[in-house]
C-alpha positions as CSV (number, residue, x, y, z in Angstrom):
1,X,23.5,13.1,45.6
2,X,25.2,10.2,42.8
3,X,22.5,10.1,40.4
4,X,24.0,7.1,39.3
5,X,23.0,5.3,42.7
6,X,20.4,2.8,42.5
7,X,17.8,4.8,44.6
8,X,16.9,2.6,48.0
9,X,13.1,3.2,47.0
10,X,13.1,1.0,43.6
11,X,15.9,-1.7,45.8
12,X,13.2,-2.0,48.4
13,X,10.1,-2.3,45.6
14,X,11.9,-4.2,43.9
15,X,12.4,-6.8,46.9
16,X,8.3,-6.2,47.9
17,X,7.4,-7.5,44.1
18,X,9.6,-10.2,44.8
19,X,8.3,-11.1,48.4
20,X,5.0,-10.9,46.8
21,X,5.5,-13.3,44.0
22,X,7.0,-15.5,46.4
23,X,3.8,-15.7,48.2
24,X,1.6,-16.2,45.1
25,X,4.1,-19.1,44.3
26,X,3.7,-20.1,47.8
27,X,-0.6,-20.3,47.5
28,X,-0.1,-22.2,44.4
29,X,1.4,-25.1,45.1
30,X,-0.2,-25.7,48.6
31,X,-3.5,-25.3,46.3
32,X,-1.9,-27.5,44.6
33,X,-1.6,-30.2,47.2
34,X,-4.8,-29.7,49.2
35,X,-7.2,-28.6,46.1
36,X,-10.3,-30.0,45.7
37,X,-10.2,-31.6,42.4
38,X,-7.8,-33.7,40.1
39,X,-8.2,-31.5,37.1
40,X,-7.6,-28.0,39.3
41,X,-4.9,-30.1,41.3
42,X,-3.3,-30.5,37.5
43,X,-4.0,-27.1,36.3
44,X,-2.1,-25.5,39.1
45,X,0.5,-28.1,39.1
46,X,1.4,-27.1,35.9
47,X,1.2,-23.3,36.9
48,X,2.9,-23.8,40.0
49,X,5.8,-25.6,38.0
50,X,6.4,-22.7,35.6
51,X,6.1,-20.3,37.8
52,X,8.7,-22.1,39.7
53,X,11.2,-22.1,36.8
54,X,10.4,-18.3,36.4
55,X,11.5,-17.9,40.2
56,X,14.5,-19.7,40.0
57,X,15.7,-17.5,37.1
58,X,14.3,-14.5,39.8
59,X,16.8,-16.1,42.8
60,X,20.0,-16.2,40.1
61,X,19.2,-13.0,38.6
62,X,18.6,-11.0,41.9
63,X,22.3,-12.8,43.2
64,X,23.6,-11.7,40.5
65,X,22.3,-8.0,40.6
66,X,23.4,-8.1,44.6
67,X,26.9,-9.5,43.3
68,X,27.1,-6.9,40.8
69,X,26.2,-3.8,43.6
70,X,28.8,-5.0,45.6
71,X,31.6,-6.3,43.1
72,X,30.7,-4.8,40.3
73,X,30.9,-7.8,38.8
74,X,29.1,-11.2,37.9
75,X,30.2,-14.9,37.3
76,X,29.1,-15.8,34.0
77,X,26.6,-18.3,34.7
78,X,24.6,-15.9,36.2
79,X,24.8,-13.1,33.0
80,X,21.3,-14.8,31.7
81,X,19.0,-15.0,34.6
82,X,20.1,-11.6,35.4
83,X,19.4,-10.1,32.6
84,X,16.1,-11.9,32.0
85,X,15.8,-10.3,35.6
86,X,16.7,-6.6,34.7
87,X,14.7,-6.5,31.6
88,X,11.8,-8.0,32.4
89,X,10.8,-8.1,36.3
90,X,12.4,-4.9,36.6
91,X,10.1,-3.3,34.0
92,X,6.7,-4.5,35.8
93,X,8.6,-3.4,39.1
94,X,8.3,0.4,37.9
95,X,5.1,-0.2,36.7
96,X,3.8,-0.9,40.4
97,X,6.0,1.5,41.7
98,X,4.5,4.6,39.4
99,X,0.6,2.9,40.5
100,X,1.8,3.5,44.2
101,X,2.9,6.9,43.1
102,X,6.5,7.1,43.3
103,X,8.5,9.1,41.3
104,X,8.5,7.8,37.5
105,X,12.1,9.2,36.5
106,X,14.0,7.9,39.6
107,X,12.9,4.7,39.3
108,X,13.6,4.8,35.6
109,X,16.7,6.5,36.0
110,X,17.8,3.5,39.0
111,X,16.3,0.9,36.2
112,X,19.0,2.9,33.5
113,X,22.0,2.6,36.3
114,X,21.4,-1.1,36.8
115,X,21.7,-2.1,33.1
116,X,24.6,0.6,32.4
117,X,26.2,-1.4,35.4
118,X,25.2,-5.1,33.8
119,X,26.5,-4.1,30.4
120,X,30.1,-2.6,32.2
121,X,30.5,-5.8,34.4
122,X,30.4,-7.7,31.4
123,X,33.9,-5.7,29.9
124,X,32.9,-5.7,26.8
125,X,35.2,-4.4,23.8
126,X,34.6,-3.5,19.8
127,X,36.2,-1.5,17.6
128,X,34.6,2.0,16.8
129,X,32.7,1.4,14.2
130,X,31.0,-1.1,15.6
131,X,29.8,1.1,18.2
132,X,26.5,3.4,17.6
133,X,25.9,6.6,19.0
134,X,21.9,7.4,19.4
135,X,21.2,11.7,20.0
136,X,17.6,12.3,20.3
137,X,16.5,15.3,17.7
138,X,16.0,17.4,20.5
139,X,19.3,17.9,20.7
140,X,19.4,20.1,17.9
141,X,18.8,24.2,18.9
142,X,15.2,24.2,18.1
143,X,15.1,27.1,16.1
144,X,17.8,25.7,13.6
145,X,16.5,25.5,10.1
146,X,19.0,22.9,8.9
147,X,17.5,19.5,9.9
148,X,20.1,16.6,10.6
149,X,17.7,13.9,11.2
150,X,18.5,12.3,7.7
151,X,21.8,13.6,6.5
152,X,24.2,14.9,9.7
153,X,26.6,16.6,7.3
154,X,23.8,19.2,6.8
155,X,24.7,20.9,10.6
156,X,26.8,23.7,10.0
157,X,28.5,23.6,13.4
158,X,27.3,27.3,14.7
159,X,27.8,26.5,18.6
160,X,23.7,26.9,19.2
161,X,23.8,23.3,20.2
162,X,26.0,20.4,20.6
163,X,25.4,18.3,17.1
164,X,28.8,20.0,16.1
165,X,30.7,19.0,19.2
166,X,28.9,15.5,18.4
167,X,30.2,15.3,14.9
168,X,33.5,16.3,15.9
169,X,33.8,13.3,18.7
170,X,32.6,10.9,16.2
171,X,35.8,12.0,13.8
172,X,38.0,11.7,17.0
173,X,36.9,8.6,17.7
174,X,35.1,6.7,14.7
175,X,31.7,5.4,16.1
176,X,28.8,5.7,14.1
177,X,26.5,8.3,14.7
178,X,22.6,8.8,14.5
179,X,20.1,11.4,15.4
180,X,16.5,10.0,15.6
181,X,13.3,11.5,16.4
182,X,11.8,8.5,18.7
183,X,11.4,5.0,19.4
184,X,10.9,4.3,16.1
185,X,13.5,5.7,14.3
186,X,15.9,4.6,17.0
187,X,15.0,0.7,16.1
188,X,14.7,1.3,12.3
189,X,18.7,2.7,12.5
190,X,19.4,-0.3,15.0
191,X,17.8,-2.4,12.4
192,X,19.7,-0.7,9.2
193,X,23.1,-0.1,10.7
194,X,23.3,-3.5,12.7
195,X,25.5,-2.8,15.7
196,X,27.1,-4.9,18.1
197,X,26.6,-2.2,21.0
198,X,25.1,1.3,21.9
199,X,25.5,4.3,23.7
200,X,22.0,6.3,23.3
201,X,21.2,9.8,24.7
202,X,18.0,10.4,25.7
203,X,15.6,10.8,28.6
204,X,14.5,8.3,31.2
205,X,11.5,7.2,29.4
206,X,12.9,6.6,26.2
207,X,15.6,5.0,27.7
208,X,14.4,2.1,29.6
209,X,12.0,1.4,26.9
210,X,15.2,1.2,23.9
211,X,17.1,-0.8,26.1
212,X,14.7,-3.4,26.6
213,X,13.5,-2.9,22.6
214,X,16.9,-3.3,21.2
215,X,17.6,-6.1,23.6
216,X,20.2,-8.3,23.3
217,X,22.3,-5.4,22.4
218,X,24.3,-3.9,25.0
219,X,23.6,-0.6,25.6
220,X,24.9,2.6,27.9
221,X,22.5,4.7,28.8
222,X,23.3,8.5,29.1
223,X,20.2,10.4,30.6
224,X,20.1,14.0,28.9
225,X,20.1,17.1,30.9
226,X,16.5,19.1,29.9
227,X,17.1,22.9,30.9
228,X,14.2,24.1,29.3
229,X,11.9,21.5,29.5
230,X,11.4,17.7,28.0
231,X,12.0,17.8,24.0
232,X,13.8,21.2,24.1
233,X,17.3,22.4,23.3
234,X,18.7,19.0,25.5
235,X,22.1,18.6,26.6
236,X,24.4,15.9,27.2
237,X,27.0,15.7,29.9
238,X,30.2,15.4,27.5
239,X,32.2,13.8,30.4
240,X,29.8,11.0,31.3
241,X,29.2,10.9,27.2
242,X,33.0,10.6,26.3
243,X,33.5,8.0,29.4
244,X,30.6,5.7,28.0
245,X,31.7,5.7,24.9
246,X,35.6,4.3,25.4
247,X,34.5,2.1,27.5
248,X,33.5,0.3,25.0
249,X,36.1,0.9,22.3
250,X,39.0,-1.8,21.9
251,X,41.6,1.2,21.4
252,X,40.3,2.4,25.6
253,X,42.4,-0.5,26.7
């Protein structure tokens, strides 16, 4: 199985939240039309109104994400709404999806497939060093004693663990290159080193919640490969790595 497929589970929950809000925006405004009272019949009307405009953007963004499955590819009038779409409705889509107890990680990993897809559609290009590489910290062989969180040049390049291989891709290729410990770190070196896109390893948690924290920045996401556990002694698929990372340099072309 493609673990880059959208999985048919989030699709179709994806379509149920939709359906659903339909039906609430639906209520609303025949409440709206038959209610009781002129203040309620105002109240809703204002509600119903909003949540039409929010609906509207739902209707673009979803044709856009159907035009993007099948073309992969979007016109640019509907960019906006879908990615209002993606990184909002998507979000509370998982969120209903892990209360009806469906796996957590697939429907993280389709959300990750969706915006690595949005961002690719879009064909965007920028020179090296305006491209930043995020490796989560576990990463590093845990039993290492030379931490590279703060200065990379302190990895000695052993083999034990890929930060060499890193470090020697990032002189191949010149994109900037930073291993953080979280969430936080991540945005205080997106806020520091200011750049104009992202490729950032990590797993399908942290993920979907950088993507949507560093939004507007584009940003490919490259799910880690955990063989002894979450946190410990990751991996990263070099190809899929490499293949992220010039498509978004200029020189790729």
């Amino acid at each position: 199985m493609d673990d880059r497929k959208l999985n048919p589970v989030f699709v179709f929950l994806t379509l149920a939240v939709f359906f659903a809000f339909f039906l609430v925006l639906g209520f609303l405004w025949v409440f709206n039309i038959f209610g009781p009272s002129v203040l309620v019949n105002i109240f809703f009307l204002v509600l119903s109104l909003i949540l039409s405009l929010i609906f509207l953007v739902l209707v673009a963004g979803f044709l856009g994400i159907w035009l993007l499955i099948r073309n992969n590819r979007i016109p640019f009038f509907l960019h906006t709404p879908m990615v209002l779409t993606v990184n909002y409705f998507m979000g509370f889509v998982i969120r209903v999806g892990q209360l009806l107890g469906l796996s957590r990680e697939k429907l993280q990993r389709s959300y990750i497939n969706l915006t690595n897809k949005l961002v690719e559609s879009l064909r965007l290009r920028f020179s090296p060093e305006e491209i930043l590489v995020l490796a989560p910290h576990c990463i590093q062989e845990a039993s290492c004693p030379h931490r590279i969180t703060h200065d990379l040049n302190n990895c000695k390049r052993c083999g034990k663990c890929q930060i060499g291989n890193l470090t020697e891709m990032q002189q191949e290729l010149g994109f900037r290159l930073a291993v953080v410990t979280g969430g936080t770190g991540a945005r205080q070196v997106v806020k520091k080193m200011k750049p104009r896109a992202i490729v950032a390893i990590a797993c399908e948690r942290d993920l979907m919640s950088g993507i949507q924290d560093v939004f507007p920045h584009p940003v490919l996401g490259v799910v880690n490969i955990r063989p002894h556990g979450p946190c410990l002694n990751t991996e990263v698929d070099w190809t899929e790595l490499e293949t992220a990372i010039k498509s978004l340099c200029k020189e790729a072309e």
